[in-house]
Rosetta silent file (secondary structure, phi, psi, omega in degrees, C-alpha in Angstrom):
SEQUENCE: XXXXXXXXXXXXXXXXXXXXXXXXXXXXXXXXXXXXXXXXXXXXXXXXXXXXXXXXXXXXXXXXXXXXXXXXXXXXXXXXXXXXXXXXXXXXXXXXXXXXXXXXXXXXXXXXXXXXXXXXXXXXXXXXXXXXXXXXXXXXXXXXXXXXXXXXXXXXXXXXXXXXXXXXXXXXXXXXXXXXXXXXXXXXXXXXXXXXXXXXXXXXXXXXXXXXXXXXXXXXXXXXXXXXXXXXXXXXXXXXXXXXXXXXXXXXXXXXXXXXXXXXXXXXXXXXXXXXXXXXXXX
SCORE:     score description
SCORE:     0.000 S_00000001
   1 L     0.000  -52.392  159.287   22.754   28.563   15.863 S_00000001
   2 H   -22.971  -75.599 -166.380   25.769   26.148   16.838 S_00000001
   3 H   -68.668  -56.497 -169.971   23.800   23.967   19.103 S_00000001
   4 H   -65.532  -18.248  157.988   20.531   23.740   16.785 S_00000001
   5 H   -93.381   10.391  178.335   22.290   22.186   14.025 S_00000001
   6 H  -101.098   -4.894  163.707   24.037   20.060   15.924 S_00000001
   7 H   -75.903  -42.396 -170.282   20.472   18.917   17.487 S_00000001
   8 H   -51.420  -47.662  172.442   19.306   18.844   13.704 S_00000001
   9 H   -60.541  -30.374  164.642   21.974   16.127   13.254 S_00000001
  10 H   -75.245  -27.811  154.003   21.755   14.080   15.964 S_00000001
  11 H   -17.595  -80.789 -179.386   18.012   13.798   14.809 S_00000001
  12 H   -73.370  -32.431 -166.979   18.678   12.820   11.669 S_00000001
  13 H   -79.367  -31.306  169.555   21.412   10.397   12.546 S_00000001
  14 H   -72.586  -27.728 -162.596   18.879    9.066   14.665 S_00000001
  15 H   -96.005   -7.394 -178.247   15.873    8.737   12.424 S_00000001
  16 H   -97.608  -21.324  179.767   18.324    7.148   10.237 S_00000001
  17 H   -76.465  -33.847 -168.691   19.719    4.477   12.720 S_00000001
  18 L   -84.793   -3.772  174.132   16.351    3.843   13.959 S_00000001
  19 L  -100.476  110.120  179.391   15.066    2.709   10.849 S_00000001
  20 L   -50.130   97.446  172.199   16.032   -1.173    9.835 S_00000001
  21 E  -130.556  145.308  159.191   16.594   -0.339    5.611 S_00000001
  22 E  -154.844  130.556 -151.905   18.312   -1.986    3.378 S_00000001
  23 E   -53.029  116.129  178.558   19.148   -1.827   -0.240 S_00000001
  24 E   -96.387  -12.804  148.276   18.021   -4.614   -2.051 S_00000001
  25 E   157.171 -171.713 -135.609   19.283   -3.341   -5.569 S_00000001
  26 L   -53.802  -22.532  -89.253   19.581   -0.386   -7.659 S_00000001
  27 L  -174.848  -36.982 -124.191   15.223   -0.032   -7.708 S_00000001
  28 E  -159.491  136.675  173.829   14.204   -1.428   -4.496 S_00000001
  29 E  -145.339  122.914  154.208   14.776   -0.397   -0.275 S_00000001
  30 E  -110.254  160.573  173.812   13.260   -2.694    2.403 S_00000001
  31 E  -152.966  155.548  164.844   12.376   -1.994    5.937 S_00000001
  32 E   -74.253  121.564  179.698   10.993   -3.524    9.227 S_00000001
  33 L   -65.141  159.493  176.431    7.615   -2.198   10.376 S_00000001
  34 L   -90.306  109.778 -173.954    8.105   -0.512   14.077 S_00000001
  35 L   -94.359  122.566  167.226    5.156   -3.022   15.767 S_00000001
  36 L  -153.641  161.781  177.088    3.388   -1.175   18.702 S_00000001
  37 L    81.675 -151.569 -171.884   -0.469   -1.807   20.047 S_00000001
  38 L   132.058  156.513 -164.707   -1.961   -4.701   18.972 S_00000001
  39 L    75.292 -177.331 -135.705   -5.460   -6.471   19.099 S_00000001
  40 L     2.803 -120.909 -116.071   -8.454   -5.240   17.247 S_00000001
  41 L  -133.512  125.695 -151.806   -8.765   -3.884   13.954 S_00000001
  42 E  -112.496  134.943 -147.748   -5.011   -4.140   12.235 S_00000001
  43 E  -162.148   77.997  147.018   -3.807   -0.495   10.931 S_00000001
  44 E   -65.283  154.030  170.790   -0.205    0.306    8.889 S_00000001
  45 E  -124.586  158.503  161.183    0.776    3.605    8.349 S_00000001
  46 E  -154.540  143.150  179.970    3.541    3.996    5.754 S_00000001
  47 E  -141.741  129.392 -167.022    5.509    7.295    4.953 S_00000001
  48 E  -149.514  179.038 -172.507    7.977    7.379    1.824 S_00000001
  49 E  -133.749  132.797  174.065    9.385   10.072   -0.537 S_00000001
  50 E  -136.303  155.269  149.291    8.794    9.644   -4.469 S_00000001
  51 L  -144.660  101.000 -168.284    9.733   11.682   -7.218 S_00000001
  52 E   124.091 -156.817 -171.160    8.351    9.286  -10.069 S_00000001
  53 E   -97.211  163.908  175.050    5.873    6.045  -10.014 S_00000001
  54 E  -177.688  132.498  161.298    6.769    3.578   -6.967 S_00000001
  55 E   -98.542  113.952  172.621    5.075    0.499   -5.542 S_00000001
  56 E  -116.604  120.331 -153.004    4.805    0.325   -1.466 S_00000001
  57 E  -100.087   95.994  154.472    4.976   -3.283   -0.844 S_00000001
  58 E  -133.021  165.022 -125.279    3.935   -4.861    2.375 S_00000001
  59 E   176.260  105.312 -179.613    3.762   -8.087    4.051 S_00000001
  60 E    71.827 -129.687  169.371    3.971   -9.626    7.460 S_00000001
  61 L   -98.786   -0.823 -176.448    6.244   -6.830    9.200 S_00000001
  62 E  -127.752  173.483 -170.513    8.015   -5.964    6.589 S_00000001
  63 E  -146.344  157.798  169.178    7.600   -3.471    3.502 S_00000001
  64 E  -124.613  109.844  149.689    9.352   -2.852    0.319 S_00000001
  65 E   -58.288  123.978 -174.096    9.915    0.318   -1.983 S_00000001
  66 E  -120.387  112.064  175.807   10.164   -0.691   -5.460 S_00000001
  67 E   -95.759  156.252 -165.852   10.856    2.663   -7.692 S_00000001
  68 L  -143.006    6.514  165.367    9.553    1.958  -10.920 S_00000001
  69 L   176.007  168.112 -174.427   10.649    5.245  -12.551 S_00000001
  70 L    47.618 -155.064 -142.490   12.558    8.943  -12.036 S_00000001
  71 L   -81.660  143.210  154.780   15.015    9.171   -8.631 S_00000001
  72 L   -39.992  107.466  156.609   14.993    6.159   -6.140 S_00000001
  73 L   -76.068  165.483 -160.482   12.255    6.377   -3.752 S_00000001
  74 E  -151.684  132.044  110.137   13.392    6.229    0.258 S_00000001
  75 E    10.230  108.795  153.165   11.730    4.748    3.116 S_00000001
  76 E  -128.615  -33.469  173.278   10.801    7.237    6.073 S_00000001
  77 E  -166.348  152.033 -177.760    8.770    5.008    7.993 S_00000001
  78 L  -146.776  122.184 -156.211    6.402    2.233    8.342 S_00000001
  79 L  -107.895   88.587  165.722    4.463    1.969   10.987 S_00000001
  80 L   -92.610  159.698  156.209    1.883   -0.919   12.612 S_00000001
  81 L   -56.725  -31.080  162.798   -0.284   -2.308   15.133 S_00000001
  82 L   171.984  148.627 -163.176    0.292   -5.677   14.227 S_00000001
  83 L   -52.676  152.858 -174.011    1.681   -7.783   11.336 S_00000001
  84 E   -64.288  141.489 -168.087   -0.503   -7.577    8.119 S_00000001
  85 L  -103.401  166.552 -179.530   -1.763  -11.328    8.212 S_00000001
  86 L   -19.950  -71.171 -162.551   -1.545  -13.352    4.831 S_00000001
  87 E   -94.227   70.189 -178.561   -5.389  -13.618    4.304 S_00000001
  88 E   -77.963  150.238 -167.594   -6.679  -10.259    5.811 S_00000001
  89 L   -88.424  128.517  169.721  -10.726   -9.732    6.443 S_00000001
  90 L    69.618   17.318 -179.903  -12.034   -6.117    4.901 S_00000001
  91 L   -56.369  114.855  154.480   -8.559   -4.883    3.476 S_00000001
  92 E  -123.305  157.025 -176.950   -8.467   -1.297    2.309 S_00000001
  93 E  -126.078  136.450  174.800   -6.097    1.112    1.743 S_00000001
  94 E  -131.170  115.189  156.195   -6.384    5.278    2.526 S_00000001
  95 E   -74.647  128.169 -172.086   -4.051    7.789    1.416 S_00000001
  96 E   -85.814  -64.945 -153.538   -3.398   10.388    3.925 S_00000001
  97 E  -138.799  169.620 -167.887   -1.159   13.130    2.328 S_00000001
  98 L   117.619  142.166 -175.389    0.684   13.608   -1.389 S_00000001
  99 L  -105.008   18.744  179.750    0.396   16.066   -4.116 S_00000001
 100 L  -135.496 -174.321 -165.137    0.185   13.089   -6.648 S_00000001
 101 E   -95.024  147.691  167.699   -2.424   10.034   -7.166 S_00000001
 102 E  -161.307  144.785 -159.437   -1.830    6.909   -5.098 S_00000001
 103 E  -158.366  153.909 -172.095   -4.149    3.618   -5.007 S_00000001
 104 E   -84.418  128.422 -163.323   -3.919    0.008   -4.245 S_00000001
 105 L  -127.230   15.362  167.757   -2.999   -1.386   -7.142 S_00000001
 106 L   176.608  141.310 -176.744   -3.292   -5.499   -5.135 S_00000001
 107 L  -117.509  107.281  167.365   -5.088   -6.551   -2.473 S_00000001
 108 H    20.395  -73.740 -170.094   -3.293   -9.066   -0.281 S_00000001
 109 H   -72.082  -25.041  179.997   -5.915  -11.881   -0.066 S_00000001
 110 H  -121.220   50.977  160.699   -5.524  -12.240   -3.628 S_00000001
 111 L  -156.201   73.709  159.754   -1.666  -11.639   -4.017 S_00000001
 112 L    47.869   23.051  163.049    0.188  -13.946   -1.812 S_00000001
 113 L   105.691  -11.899 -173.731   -0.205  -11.922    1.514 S_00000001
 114 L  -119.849  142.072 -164.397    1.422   -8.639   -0.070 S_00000001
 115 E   -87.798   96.972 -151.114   -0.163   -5.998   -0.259 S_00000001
 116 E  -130.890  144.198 -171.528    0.902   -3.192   -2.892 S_00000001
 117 E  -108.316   93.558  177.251    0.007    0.530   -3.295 S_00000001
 118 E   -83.034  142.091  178.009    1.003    2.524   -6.459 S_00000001
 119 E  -137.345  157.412 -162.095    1.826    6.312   -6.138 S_00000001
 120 E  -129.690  119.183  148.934    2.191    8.283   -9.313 S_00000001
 121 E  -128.032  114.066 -143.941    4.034   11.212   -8.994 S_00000001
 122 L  -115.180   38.530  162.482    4.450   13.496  -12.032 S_00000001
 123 L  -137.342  179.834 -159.632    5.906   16.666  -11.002 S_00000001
 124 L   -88.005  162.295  171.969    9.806   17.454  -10.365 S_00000001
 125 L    83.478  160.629  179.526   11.593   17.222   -6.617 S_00000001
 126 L   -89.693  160.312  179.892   10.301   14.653   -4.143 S_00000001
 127 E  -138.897  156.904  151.358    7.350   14.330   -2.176 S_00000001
 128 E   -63.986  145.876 -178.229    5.890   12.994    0.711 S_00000001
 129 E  -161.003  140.852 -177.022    3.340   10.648    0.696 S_00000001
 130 E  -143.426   93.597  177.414    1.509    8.629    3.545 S_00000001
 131 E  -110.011  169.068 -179.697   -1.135    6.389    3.541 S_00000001
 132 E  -109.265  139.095  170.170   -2.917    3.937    5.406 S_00000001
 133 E  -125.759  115.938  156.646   -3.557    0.127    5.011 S_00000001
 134 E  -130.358  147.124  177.970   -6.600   -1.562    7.301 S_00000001
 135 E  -144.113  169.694  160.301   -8.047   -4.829    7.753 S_00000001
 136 L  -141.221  126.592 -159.733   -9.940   -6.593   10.643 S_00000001
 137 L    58.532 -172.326 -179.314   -8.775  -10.096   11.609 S_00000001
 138 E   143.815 -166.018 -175.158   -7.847  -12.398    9.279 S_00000001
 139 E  -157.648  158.297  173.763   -5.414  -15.479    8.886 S_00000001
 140 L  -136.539   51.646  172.392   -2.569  -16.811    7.438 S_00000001
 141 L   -75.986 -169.228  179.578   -2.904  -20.389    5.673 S_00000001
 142 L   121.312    4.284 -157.510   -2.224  -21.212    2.652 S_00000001
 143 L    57.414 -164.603  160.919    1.471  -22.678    3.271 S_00000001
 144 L   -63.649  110.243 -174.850    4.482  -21.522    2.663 S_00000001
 145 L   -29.297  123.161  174.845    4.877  -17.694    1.236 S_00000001
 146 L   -92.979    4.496 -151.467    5.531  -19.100   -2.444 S_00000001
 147 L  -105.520 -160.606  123.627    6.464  -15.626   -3.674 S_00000001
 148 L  -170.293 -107.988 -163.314    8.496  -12.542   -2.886 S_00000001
 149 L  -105.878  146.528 -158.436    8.155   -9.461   -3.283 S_00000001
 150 E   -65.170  138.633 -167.433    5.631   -8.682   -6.140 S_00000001
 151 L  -155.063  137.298 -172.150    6.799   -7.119   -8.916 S_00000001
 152 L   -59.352  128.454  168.147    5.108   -5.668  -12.669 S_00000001
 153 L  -101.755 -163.232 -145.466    6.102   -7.376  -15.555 S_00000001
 154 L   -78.131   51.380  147.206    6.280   -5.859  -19.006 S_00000001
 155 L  -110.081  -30.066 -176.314    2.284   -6.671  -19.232 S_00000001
 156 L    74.546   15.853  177.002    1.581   -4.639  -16.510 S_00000001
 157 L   -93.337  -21.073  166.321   -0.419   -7.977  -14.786 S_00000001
 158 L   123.108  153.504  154.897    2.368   -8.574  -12.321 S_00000001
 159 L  -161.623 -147.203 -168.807    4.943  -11.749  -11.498 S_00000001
 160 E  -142.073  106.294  177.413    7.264  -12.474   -8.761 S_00000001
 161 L   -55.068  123.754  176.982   10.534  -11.473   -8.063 S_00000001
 162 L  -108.112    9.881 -164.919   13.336  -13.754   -6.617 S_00000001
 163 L    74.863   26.469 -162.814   15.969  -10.951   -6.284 S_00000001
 164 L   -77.586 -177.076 -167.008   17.604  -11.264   -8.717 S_00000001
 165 L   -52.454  -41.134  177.506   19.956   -8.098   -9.960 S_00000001
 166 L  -128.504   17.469 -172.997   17.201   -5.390  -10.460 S_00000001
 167 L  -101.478   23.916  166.042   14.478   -7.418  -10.415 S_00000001
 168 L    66.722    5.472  175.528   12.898   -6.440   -7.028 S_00000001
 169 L   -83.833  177.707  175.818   12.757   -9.722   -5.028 S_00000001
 170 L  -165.539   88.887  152.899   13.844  -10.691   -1.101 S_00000001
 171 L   -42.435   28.933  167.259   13.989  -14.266    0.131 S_00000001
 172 L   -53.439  169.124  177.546   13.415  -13.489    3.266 S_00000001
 173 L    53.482 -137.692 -160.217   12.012  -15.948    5.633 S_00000001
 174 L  -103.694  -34.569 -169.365    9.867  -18.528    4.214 S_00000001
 175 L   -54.104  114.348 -150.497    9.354  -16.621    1.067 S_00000001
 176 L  -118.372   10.241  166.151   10.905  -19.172   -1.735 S_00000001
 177 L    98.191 -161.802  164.942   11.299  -17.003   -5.045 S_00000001
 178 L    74.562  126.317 -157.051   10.713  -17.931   -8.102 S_00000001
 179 L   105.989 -174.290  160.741    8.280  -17.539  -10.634 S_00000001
 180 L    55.183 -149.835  146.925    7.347  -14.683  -13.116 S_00000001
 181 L   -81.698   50.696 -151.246    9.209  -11.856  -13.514 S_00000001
 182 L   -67.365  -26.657  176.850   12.601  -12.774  -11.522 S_00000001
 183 L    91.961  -36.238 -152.983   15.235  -10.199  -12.761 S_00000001
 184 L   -56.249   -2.194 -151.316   17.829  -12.902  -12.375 S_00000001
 185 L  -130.190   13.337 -168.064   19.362  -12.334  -15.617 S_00000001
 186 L    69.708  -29.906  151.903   19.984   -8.452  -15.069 S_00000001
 187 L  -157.599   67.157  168.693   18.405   -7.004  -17.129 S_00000001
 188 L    90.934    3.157  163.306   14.482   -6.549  -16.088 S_00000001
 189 L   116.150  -22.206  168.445   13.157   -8.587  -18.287 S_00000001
 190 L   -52.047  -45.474  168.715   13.176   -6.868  -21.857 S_00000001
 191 L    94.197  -29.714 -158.283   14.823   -9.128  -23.720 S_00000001
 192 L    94.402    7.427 -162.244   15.398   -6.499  -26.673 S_00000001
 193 L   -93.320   31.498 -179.902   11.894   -6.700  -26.809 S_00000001
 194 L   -74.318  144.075 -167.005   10.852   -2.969  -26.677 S_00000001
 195 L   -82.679  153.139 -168.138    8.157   -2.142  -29.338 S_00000001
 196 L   -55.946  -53.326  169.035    9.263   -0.164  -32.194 S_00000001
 197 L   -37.216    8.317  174.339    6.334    2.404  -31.204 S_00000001
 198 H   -70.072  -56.321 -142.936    8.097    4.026  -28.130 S_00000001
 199 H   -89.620  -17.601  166.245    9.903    6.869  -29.270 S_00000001
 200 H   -77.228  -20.882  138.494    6.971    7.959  -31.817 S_00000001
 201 H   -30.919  -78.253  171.559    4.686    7.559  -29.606 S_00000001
 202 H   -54.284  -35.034  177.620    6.353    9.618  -26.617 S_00000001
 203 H   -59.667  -47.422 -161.294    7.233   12.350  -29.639 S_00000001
 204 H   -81.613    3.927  164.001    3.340   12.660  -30.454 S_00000001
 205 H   -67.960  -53.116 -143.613    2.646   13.152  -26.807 S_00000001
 206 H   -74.971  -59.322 -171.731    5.164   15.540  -26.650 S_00000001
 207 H   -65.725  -24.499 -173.823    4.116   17.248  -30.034 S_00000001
 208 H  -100.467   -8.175  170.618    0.492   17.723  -28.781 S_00000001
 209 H   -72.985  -65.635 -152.226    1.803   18.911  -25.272 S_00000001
 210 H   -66.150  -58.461  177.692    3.977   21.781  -27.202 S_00000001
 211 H   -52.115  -16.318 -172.204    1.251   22.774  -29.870 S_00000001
 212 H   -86.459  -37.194  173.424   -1.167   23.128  -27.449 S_00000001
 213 H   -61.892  -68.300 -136.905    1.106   25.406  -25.153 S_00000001
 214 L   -92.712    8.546 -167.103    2.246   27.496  -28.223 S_00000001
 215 L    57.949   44.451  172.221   -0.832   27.862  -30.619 S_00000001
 216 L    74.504   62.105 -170.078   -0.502   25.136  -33.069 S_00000001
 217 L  -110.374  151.387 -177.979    3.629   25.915  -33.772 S_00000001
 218 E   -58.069  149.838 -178.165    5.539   23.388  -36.021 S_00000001
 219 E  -131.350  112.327 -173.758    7.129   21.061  -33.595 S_00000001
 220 E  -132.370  159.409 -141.122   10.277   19.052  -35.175 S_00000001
 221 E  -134.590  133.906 -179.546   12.425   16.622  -33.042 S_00000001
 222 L   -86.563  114.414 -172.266   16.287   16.567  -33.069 S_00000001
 223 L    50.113 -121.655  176.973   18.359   13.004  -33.902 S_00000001
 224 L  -133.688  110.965 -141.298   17.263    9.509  -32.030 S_00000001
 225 L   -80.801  179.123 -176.112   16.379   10.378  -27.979 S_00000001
 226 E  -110.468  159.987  178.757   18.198    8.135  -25.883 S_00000001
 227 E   -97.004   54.388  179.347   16.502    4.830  -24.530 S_00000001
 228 E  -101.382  171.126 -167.144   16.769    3.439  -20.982 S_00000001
 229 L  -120.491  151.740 -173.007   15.126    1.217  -18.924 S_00000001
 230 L  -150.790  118.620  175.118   14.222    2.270  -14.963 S_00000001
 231 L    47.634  -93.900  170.945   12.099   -0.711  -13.403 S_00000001
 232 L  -132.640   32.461  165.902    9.726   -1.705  -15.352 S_00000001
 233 L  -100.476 -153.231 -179.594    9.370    0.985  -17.584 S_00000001
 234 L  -161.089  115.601 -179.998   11.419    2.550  -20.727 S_00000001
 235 E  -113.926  128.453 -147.789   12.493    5.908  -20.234 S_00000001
 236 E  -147.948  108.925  179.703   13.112    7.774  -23.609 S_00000001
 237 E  -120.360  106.314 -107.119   14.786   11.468  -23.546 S_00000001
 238 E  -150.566 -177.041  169.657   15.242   13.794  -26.428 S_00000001
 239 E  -164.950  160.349  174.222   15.407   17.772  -27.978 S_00000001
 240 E   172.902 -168.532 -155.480   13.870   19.202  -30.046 S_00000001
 241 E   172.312  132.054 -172.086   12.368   23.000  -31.254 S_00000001
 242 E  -100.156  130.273 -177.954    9.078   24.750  -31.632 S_00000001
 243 E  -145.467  117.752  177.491    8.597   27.438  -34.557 S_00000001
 244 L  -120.016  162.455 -156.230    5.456   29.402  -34.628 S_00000001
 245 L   -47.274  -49.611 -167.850    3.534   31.708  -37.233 S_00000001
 246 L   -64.183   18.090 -175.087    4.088   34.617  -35.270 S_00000001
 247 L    82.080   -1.011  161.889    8.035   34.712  -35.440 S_00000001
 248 L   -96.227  159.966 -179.168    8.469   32.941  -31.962 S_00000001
 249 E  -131.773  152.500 -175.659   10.519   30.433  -31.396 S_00000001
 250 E  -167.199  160.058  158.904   12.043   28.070  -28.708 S_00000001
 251 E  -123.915  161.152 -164.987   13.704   24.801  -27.980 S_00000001
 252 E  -153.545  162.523 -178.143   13.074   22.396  -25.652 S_00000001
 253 E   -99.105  166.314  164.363   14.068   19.158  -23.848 S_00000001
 254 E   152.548  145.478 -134.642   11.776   15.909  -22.718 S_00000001
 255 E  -114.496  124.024 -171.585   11.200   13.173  -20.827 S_00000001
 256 E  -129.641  144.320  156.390    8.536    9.932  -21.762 S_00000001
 257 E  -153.166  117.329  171.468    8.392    6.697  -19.041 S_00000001
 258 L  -131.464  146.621  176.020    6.639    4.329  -21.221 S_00000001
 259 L   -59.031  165.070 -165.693    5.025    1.387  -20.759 S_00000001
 260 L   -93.284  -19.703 -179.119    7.363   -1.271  -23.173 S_00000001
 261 L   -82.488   15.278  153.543    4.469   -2.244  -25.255 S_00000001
 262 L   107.421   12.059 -158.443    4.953    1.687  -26.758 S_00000001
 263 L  -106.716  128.802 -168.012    1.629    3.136  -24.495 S_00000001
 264 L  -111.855  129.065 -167.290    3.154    6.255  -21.961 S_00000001
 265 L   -65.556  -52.300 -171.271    2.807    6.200  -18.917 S_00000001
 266 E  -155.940  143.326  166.873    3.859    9.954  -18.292 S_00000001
 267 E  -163.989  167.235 -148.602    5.968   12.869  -20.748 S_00000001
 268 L  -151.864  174.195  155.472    6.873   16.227  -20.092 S_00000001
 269 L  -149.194 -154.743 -173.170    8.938   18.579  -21.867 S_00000001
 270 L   168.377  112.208  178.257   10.971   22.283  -20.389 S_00000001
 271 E   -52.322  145.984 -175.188   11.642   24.939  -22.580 S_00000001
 272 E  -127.283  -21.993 -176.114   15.925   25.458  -22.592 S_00000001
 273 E  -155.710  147.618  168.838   15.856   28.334  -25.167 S_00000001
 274 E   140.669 -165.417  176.525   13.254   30.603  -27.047 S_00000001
 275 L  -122.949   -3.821  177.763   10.861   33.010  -26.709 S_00000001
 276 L   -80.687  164.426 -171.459    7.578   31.354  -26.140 S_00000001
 277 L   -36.840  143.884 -167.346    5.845   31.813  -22.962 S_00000001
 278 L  -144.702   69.160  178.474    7.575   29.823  -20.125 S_00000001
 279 L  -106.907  151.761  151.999    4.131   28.590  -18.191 S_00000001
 280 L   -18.259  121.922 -173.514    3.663   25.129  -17.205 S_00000001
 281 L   -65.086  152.097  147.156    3.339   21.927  -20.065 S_00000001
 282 L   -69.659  133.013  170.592   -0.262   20.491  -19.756 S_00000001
 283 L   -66.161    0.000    0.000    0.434   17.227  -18.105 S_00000001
């Protein structure tokens, strides 16, 4: 038993050394693709861990995790054939593995050479998730990367990050910043400008999740939830307690990540006390 953890460790201290990562703030991990092959038909692999929404960024040789809500997503590997080029011919993306939804949410040739993949993952603990990016040929005018790494603004249409504190950029290279949605000012971009409609919103999600588990039971909400912001979302957490005809009763906690114009992205709730049934919220 001695010696196999102490192989398990040298493993992982290896799988951790061999992969170039580095934090790029509180939101955001980059890494170097591992380049092997080469010639034909151009093929990434990427493998990450989410527990929440996250944008997998890549570009050239290198890729970026961007967590855009719940626990920091992490880097396990990213793997190619040869760098993605700016302008790629026939660009698609295939998701391999994941118990949650994940889709290309920009295609390269028309976003400054980077390529980005949203995975949605709405249940608790982390998952795996692995997909594929292919193109065949391609090129890379166009000048000098004007960008960096792409990143949503509070529209959900997108800007460009310069790396600022949380705002998801990397000057690497050639890449010259600027633009957009830059971060530089700490903090993401809000402004104060969150619409009054979040936390009533996220309640009447909430309220139509709980009546529906419980058979139409009064649903009332406890004080003013708390308000934070995690990438480019607004995450808005609460209590509150369910009272139904029949004499049961229960209270419960829960969790909104809403878009900032008050429209929710994802909410949840988890019974903490009562007596109603203690099955799964409809999502």
């Amino acid at each position: 038993m001695v010696a196999i953890r102490s192989t398990q460790k040298i493993l992982r201290a290896g799988v951790l050394a061999g992969l170039t990562l580095f934090a790029v703030s509180a939101w955001g991990q980059s890494i170097n693709a591992n380049i092997t092959g080469g010639g034909g038909a151009g093929k990434c692999t990427f493998e990450v861990r989410v527990d929440g929404v996250a944008n997998v960024q890549i570009r050239g040789n290198q890729g970026f995790l961007q967590t855009k809500s719940g626990m920091p997503a992490q880097w396990v590997r990213l793997q190619c054939n040869q760098p993605l080029p700016r302008n790629p011919n026939n660009f698609r993306f295939q998701g391999v593995d994941g118990r949650g939804r994940q889709y290309m949410l920009k295609n390269p040739a028309q976003n400054n050479g980077v390529a980005v993949v949203r995975i949605e993952d709405n249940r608790g603990g982390m998952e795996g998730y692995t997909g594929d990016i292919l193109w065949n040929g391609g090129n890379n005018n166009g000048g000098n990367w004007n960008g960096g790494w792409w990143n949503d603004n509070w529209n959900g249409s997108g800007g460009w990050g310069n790396g600022g504190n949380n705002g998801g950029g990397n000057n690497g290279g050639n890449w010259n910043g600027g633009g957009g949605n830059n971060g530089n000012n700490g903090n993401n971009g809000n402004n104060g400008q969150w619409n009054n409609n979040l936390v009533p919103n996220c309640q009447n999600n909430i309220r139509n999740q709980v009546m529906s588990q419980t058979g139409g039971a009064n649903v009332s909400f406890n004080g003013n939830p708390r308000r934070s912001q995690g990438g480019s979302f607004v995450m808005v957490d609460g209590n509150g307690n369910a009272r139904g005809n029949n004499g049961r009763q229960g209270n419960f906690n829960y969790h909104c990540t809403m878009h900032p114009n008050g429209n929710a992205a994802d909410s949840n709730f988890n019974w903490t006390s009562g007596n109603f049934n203690q099955q799964p919220q409809p999502r």
